[in-house]
Backbone as a ProteinNet text record, in pm:
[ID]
protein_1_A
[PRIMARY]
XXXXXXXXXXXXXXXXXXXXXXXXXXXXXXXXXXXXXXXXXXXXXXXXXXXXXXXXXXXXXXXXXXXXXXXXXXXXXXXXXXXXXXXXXXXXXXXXXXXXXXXXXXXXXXXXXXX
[TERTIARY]
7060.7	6930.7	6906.7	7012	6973.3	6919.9	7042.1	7005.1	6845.8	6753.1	6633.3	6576.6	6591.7	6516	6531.6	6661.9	6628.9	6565.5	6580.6	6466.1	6283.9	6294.6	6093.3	6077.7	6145.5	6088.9	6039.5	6150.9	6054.9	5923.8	5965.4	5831.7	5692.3	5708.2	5609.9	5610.2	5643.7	5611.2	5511.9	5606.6	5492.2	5365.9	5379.3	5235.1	5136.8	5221.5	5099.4	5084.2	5157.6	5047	4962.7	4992.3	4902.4	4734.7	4800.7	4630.7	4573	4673.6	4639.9	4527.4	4621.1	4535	4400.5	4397.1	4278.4	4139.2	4180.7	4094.9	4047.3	4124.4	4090.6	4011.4	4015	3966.1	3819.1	3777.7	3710.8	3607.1	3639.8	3564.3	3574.1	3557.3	3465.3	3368.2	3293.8	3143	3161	3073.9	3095.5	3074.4	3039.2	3031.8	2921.9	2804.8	2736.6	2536.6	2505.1	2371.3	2358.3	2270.3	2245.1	2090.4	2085	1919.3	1899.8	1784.4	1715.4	1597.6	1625.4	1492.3	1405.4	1287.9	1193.8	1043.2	1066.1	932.7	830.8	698.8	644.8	507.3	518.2	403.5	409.3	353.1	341.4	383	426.1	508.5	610.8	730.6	892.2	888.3	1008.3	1051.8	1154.2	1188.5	1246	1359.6	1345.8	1497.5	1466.5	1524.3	1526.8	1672.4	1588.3	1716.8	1692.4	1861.7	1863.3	1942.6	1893	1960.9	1986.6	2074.6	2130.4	2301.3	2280	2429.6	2398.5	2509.6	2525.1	2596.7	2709.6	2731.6	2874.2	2903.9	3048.3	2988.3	2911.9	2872.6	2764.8	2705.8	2553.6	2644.3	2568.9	2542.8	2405.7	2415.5	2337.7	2331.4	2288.9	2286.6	2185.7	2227.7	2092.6	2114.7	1993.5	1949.9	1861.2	1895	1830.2	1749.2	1597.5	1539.4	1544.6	1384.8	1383.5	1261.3	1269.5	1103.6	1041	924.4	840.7	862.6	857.3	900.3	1035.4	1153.1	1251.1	1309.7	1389.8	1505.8	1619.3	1650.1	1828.7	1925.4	1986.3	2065.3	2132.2	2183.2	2249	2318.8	2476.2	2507.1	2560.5	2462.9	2465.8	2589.8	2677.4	2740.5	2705.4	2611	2508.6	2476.1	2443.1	2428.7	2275.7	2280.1	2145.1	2073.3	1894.1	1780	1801.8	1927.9	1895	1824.3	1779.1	1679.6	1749.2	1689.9	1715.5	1614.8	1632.1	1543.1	1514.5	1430.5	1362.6	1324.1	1335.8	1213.8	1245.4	1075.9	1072.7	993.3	1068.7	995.9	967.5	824	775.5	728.5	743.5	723.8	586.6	544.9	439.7	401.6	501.5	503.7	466.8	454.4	407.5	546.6	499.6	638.5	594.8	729.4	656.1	823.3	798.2	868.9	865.1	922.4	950.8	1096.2	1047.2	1176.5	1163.5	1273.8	1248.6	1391.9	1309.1	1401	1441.5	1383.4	1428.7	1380.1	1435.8	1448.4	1466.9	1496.5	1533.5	1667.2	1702.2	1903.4	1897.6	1843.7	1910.2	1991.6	2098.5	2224.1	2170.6	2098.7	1997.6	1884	1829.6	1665.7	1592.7	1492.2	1412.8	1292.5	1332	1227.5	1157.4	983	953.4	848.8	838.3	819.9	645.8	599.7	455.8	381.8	298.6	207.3	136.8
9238.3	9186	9049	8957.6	8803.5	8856.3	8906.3	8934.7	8960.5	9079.4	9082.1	8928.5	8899.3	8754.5	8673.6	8665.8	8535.5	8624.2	8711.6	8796	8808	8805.9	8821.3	8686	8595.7	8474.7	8380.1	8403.6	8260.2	8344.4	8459.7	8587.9	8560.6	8544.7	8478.6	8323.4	8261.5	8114.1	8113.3	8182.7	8177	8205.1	8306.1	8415.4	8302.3	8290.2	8154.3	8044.8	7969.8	7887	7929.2	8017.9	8063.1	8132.1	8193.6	8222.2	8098.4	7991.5	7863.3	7806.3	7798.5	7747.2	7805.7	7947.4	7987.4	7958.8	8008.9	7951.1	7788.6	7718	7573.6	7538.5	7616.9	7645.7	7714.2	7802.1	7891.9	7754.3	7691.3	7640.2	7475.9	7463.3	7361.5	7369	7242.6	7270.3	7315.3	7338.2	7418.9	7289.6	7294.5	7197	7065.3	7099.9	7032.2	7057.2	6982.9	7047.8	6887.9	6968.9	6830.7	6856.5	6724.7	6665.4	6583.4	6619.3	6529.9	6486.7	6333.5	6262.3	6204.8	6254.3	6206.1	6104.5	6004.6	5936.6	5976.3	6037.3	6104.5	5999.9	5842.3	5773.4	5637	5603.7	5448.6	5360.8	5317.6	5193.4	5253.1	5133.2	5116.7	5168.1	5207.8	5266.2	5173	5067	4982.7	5049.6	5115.3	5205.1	5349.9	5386	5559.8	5536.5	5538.1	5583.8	5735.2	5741.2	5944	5894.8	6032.1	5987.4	6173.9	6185.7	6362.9	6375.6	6498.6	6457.7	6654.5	6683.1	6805.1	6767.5	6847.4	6869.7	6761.4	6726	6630.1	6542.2	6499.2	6374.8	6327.2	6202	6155.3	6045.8	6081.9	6002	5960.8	5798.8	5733.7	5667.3	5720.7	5635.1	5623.7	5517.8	5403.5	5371.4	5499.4	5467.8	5345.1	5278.1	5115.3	5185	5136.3	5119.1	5234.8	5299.4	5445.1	5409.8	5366.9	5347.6	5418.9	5404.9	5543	5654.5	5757.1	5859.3	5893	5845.8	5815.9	5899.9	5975.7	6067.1	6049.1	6086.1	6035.1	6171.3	6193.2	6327.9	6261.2	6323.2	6259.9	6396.5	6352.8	6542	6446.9	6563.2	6517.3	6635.2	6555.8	6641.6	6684.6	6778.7	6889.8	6991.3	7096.5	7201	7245.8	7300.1	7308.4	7368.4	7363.9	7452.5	7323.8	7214.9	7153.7	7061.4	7000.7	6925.7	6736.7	6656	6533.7	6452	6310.7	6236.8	6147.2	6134.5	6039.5	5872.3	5804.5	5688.4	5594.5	5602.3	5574.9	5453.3	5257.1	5169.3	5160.3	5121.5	5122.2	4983.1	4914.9	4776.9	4782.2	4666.7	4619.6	4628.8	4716.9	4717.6	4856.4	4929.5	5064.1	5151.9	5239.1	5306.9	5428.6	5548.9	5672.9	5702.2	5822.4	5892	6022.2	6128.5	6263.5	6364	6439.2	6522.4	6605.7	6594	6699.9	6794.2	6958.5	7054.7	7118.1	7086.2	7204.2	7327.5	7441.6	7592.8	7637.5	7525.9	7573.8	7553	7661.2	7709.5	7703.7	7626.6	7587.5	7483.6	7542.7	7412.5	7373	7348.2	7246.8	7236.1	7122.3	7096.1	6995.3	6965.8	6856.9	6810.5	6704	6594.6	6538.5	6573.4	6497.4	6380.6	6245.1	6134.6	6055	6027.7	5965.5	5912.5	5818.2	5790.7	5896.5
8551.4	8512.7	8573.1	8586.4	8619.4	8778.4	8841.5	9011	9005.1	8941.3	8938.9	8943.2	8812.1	8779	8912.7	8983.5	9107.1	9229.6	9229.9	9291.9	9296.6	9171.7	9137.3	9096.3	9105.3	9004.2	9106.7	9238.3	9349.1	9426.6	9411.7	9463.9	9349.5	9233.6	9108.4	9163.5	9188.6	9198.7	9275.8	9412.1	9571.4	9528.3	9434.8	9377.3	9346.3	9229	9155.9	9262.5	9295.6	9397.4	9474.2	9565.7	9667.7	9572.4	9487.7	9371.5	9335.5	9302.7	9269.2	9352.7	9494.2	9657.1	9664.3	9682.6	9685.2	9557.2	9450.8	9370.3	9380.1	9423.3	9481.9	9579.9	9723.5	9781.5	9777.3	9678.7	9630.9	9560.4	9534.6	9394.3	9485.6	9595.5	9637.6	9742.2	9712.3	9832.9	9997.3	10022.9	10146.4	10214.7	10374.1	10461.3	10400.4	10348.3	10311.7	10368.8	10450.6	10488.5	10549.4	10753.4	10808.4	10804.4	10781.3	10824.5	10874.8	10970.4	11069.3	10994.4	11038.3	10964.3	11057.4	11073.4	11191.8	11168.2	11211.4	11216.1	11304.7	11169.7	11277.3	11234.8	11194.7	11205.7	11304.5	11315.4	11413.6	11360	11241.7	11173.4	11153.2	11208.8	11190.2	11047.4	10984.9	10915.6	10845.1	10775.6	10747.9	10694	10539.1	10492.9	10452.5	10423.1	10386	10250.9	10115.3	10048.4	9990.1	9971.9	9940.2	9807.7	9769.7	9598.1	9608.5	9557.9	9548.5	9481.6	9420.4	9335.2	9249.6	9138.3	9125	8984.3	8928.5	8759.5	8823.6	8914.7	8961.5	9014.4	9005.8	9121.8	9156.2	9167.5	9217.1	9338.4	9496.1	9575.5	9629.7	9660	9739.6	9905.3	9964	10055.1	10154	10247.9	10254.3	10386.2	10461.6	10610.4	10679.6	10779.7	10811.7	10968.6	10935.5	11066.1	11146.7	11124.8	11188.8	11280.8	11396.5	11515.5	11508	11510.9	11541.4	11636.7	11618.3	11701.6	11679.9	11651.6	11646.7	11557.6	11538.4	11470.6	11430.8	11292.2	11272	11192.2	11275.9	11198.1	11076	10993.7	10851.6	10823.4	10824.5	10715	10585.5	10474.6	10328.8	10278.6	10198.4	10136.9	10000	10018.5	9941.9	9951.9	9861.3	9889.1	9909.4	10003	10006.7	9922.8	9892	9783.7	9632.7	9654.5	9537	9528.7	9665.1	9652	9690.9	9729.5	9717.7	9742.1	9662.6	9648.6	9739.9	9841.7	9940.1	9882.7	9939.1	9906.1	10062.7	10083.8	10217.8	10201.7	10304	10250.7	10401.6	10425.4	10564.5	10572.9	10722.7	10744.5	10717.7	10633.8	10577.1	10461.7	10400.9	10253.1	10147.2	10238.9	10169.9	10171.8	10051.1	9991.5	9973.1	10001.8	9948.3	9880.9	9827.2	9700.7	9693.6	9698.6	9724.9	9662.6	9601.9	9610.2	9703.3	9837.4	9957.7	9976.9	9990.3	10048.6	9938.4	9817.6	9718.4	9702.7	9692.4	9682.9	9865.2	9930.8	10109.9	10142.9	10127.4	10126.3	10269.3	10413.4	10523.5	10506.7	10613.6	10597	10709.7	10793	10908.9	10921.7	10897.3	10868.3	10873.2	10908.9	10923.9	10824.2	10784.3	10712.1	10785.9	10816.9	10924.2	10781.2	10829.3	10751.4	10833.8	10710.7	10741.8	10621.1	10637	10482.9	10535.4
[MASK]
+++++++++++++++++++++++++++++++++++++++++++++++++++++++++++++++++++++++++++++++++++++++++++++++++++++++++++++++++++

């Protein structure tokens, strides 16, 4: 009987970790989702903050100085269709506010930006 036991028991260990690994694996975010952010008005673009987060986590962060015409890829680590929060402060003092890209499950996509 013992001979069995040192037999199946490191064969059960391997087991459980490797089920372990995968379920670990299984149960985090995927790559995330890129976006292109495009100025599509004639005033500089001073900041771009993103506000986005899920049942583990809220991130922020805080794009500087978009020219007109001008494009900035960003990969958010998010899933896409949940949506994230924009606030766009444009030189001279005007502000906009948006929840953009919610219910759009592309993991590549464009925010194009304007008053």
């Amino acid at each position: 009987m013992k001979s069995h036991l040192k037999t199946w028991l490191p064969a059960l260990l391997i087991g459980l970790i490797l089920g372990a690994g995968v379920f670990y694996m299984n149960s985090q975010p995927d790559t995330g989702m890129y976006v292109t952010f495009k100025n599509d008005d004639n005033v500089m673009i001073d900041s771009l903050q993103l506000n986005f987060g899920n049942a583990n986590g809220q991130s922020d962060l805080l794009l500087l100085r978009l020219a007109p015409g001008e494009e900035r890829l960003v990969l958010l680590n998010h899933d896409p269709g949940m949506g994230f929060n924009v606030k766009v402060h444009y030189s001279g003092g005007d502000e906009q506010e948006f929840c953009a890209k919610q219910y759009d499950d592309q993991r590549v996509t464009t925010v194009s930006l304007r008053r």
